[in-house]
C-alpha positions in Angstrom: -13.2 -22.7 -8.9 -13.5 -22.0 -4.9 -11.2 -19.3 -3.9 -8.3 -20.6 -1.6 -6.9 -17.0 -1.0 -8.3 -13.5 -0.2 -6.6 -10.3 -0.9 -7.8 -7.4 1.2 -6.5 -3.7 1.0 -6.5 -2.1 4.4 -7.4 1.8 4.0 -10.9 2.5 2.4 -11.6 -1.1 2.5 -11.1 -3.4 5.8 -10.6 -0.1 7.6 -13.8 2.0 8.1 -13.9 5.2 8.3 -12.8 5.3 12.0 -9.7 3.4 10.6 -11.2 0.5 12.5 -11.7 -3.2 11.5 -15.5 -3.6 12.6 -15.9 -7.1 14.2 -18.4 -8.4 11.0 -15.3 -7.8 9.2 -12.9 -9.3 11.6 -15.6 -12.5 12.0 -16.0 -13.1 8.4 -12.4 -13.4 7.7 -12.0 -15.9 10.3 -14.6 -17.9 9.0 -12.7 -18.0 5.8 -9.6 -18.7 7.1 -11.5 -21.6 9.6 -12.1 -22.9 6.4 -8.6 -22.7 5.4 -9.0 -20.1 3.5 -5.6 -17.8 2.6 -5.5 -14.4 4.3 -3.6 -11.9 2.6 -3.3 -8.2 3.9 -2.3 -5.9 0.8 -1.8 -2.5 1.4 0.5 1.2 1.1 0.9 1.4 4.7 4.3 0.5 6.3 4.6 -2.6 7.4 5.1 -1.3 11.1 2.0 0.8 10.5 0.1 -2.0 9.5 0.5 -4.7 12.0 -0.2 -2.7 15.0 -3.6 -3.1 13.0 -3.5 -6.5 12.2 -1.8 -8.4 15.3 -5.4 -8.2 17.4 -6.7 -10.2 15.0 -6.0 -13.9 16.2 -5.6 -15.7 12.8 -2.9 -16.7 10.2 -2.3 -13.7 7.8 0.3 -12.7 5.4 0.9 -9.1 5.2 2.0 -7.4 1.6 2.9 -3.8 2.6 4.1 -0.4 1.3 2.5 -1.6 -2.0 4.0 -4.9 -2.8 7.3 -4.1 -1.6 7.6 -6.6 1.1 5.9 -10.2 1.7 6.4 -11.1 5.3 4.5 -12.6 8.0 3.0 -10.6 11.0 6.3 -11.6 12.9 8.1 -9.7 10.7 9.6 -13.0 8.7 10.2 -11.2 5.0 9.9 -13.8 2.2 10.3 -11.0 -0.8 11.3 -8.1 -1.0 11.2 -5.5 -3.8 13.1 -2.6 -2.9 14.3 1.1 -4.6 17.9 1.1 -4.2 19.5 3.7 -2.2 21.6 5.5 -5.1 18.0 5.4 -7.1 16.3 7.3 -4.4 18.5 10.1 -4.2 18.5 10.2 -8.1 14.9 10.5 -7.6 14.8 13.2 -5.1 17.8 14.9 -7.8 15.1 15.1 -10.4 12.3 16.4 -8.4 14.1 19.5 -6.2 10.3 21.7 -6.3 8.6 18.8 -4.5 11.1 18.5 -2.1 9.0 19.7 0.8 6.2 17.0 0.0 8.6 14.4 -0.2 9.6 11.0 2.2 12.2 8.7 1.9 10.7 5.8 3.5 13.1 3.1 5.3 12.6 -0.9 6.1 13.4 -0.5 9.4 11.5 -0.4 13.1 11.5 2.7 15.1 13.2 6.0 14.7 13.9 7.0 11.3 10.9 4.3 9.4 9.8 8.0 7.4 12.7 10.6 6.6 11.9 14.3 5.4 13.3 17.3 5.7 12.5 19.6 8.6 11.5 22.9 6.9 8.9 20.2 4.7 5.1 21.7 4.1 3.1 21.1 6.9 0.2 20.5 4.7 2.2 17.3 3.5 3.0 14.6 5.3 5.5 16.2 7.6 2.7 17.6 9.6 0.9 14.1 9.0 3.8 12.2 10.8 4.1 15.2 13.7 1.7 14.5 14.9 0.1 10.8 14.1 3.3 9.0 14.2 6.3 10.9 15.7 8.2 8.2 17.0 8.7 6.8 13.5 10.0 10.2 12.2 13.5 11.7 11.7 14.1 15.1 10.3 16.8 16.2 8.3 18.3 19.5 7.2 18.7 17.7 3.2 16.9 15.1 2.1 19.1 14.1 -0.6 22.4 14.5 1.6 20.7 11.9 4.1 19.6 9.7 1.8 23.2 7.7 1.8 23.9 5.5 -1.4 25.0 2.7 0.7 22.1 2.4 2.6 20.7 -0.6 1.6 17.4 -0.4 3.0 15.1 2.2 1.3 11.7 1.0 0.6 10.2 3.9 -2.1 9.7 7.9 -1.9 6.6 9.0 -1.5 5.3 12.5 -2.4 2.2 13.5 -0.8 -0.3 17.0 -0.7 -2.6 18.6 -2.6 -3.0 17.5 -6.2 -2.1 20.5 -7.7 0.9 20.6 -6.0 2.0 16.2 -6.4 0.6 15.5 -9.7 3.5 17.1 -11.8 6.1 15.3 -10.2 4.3 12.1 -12.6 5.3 13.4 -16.1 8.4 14.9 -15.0 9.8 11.3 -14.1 8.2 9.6 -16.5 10.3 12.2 -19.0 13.6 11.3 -16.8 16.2 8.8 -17.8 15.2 7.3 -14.4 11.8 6.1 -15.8 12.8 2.6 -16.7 13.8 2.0 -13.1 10.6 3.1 -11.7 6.9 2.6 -11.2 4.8 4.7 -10.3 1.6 4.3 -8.1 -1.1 6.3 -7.1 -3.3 6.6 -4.3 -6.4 9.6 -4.1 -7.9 10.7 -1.4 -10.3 13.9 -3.4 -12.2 14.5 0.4 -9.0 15.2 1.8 -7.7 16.9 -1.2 -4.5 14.7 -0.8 -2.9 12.6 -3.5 0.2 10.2 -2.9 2.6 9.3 -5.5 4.8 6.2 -4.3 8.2 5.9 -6.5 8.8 2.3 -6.5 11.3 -0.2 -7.7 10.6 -1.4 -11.3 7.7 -4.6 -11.1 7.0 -3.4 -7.8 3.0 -2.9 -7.4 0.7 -4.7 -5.2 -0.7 -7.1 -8.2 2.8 -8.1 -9.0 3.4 -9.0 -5.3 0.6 -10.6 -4.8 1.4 -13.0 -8.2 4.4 -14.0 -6.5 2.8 -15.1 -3.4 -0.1 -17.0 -5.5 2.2 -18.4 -7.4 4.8 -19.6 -3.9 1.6 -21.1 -2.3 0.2 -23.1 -5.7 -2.7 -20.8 -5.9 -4.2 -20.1 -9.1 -5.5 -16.4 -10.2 -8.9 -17.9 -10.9 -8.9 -19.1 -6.8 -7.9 -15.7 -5.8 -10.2 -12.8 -4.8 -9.2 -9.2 -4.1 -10.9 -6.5 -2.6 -9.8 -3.1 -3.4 -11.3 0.9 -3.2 -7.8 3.1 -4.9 -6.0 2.9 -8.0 -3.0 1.2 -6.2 -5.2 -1.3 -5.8 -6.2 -1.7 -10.0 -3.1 -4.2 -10.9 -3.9 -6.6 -7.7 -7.8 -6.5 -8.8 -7.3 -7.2 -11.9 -4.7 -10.1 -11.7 -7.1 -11.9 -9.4 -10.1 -14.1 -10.5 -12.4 -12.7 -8.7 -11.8 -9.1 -8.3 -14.2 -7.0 -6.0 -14.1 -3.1 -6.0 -15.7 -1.3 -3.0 -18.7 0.5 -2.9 -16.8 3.8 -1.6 -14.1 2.9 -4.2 -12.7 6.1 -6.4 -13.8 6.9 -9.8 -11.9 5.1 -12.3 -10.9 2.3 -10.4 -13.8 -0.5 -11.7 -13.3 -2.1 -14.9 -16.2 -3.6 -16.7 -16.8 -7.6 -15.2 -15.7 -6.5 -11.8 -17.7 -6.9 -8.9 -18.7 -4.7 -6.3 -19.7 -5.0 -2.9 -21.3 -2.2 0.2 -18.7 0.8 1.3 -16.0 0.3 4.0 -18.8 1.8 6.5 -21.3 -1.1 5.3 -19.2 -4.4 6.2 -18.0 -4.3 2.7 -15.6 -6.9 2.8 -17.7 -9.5 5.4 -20.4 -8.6 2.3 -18.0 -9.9 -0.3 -16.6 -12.9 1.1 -20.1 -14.3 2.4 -21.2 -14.1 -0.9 -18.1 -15.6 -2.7 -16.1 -17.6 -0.4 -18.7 -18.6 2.7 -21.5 -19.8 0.0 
């Protein structure tokens, strides 16, 4: 069957390693989409974060950010959204006091206050990440649990993020907590930086599950959809599409057997992919 949709991860995949979108790239996917094509955008990024990105690029898109969480359009028009209740969040930060100064509360909201952490948080975490890449979408608190307010309707996930060593624990220790059901858990390496991140999302919330539902909203069959992917948050949106492609610079463990690959995210990976699966 052709494929009528195209589901692209952004970091490691469309972004290089300038955290650009190199114009093969950007050309190829506006062939596809000339073609009518479906472009969807499917990343962990914020969805703030990730249109600044995308809005250069001059065609119809659909953006599925902070890991399936929210569906929306580049104007910020949400059609799902699958978010961790407030009162969840703070149970979550409850049960995981030691990782504390590696943890965000992240927010579905523009501006100020988008990424919440404490102010005395590890500056080899994402507190000093967000100092100083993205400061104007920070707010610091004194407690993290305190701030995160039960009636705030309007938390995305929490993310922990540092060293390996120092995030991976926080995994079992949930998935021991009465909170598991409630939860999924997703996570995204980065070994050259010696940086994991470990998003706590709402139960069925991953990026294969979102995409499904826009498939699904859109007539689209699996077997006309083909994702492109380099992480393991990316595994559950490969492997529901029909035609899954795994980057060349994609982390060990994240190809299955039957899955395609295509050149690195320095190499025009993605342009690679969808000349030779879409454009032929």
């Amino acid at each position: 069957m052709p494929i009528r949709l195209i589901a692209v991860d952004l970091d490691g995949t469309l972004l290089n390693s300038k955290v650009e979108i190199s114009a093969t790239n950007r050309e190829a996917l506006h062939a596809a989409s000339e073609r009518g094509v479906e472009i969807a955008i499917v990343t962990g990024r914020r969805f703030h974060s990730a249109r600044t990105l995308l809005a250069p690029l001059g065609f119809p898109l659909t953006l599925i950010s902070s890991n399936g969480a929210r569906i929306s359009s580049l104007d910020g028009d949400a059609c799902h959204r699958n978010f961790l209740p407030a009162a969840m969040a703070r149970e979550v930060l409850r049960a995981t006091p030691d990782f504390r100064p590696y943890a965000v509360v992240i927010y579905d909201v523009p501006g100020h206050g988008q990424v919440t952490m404490q102010h005395d948080g590890a500056l080899d975490g994402p507190l000093g990440w967000y100092r100083k890449n993205a400061p104007e979408a920070l707010r610091e608190v004194p407690d993290l649990e305190a701030a995160t307010l039960p009636e705030c309707a309007d938390v995305i996930q929490v993310l922990f993020s540092g060293p390996p060593p120092l995030i991976e624990p926080a995994a079992p220790l949930l998935k021991a907590s009465a909170l598991a059901p409630h939860l999924n858990l997703t996570w995204t390496r980065y070994p050259a930086r010696n940086t994991v991140l470990l998003d706590v999302m709402n139960r069925g919330c991953s990026k294969g599950e979102a995409l499904r539902i826009w498939a699904a909203r859109r007539g689209i069959d699996r077997a006309e959809v083909m994702a492109v992917g380099d992480n393991h948050n990316d595994r559950e949106m490969l492997a529901f599409a029909g035609r899954p492609v795994v980057m060349g610079n994609a982390e060990p463990g994240v190809c299955c057997d039957g899955w395609a690959t295509t050149l690195s995210n320095d190499e025009d990976g993605v342009a690679a992919a969808i000349c030779q699966y879409v454009l032929e």
